[in-house]
N, C-alpha and C positions, 0 to 999 in steps of 0.2 A: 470489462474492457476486452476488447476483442486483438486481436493480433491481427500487422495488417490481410486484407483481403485482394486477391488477384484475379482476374480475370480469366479465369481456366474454368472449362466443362470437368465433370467426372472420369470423361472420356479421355483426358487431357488435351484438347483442340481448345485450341486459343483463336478467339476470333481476331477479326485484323481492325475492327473499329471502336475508336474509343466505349461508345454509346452502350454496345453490348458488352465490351468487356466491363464498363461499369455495373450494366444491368445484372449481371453474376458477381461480382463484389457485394452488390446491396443484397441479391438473394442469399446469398449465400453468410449474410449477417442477418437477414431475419430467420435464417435455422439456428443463427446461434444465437439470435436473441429470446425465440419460441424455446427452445430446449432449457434457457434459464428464467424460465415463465416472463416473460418482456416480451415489450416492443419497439416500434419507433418510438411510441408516444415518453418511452424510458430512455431515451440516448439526450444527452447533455452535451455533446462535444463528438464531432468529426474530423477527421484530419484525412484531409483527401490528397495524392502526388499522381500528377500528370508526367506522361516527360516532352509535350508538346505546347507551350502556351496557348497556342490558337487551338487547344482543346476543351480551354475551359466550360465554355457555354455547354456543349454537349454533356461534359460531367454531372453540373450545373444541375443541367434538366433532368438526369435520373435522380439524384440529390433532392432534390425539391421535390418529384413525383413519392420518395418513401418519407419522408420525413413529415413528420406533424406540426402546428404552430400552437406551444408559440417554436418558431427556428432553434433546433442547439445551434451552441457554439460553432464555426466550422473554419477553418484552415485549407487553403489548396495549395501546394508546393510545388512547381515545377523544378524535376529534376533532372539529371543525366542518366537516368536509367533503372531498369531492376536488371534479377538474376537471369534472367531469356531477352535477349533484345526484343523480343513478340508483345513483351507487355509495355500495356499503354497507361493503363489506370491501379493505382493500392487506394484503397478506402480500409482505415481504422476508426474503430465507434469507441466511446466512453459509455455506459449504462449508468445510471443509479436508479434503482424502484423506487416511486412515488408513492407512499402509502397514504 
């Protein structure tokens, strides 16, 4: 289980569009799904929070670009916010290995 994921560089630059800060969410979950020998094809359950409704689709679509089928579980939350007004997208994974 991953702790949620934010949309920040290394560098700390927060982009200003959903899309990419999604796209650093998801990467930034397959380092941590590679470092505990995983993948996508190991996530069971997603739990995505926007804090824009009319964001979903764009989530959506990087969501569906890393994930495998068959679909995990997935959740999308629209909320009032995180810790930097800057953020737009948290993505938290579930893992269980399939042997």
């Amino acid at each position: 289980m991953t702790s949620g994921q934010l949309g920040i560089t290394r560098d700390e630059a927060i982009p200003p569009s959903v899309t990419d800060q999604a796209e650093l969410c998801f990467k930034a979950i397959a380092a941590i799904l590679e470092e505990a020998n995983m993948s996508f094809a190991d996530v069971i359950r997603i739990a995505g929070f926007v804090t824009r409704r009319e964001d979903f689709q764009d989530y959506m679509a990087v969501r569906d670009r890393y994930t495998m089928e068959p679909k995990p579980v997935s959740t999308l939350i629209v909320v009032g916010g995180f810790t930097r007004a800057e953020f737009l997208v948290e993505v938290e994974v579930t893992a269980s290995k399939v042997f």
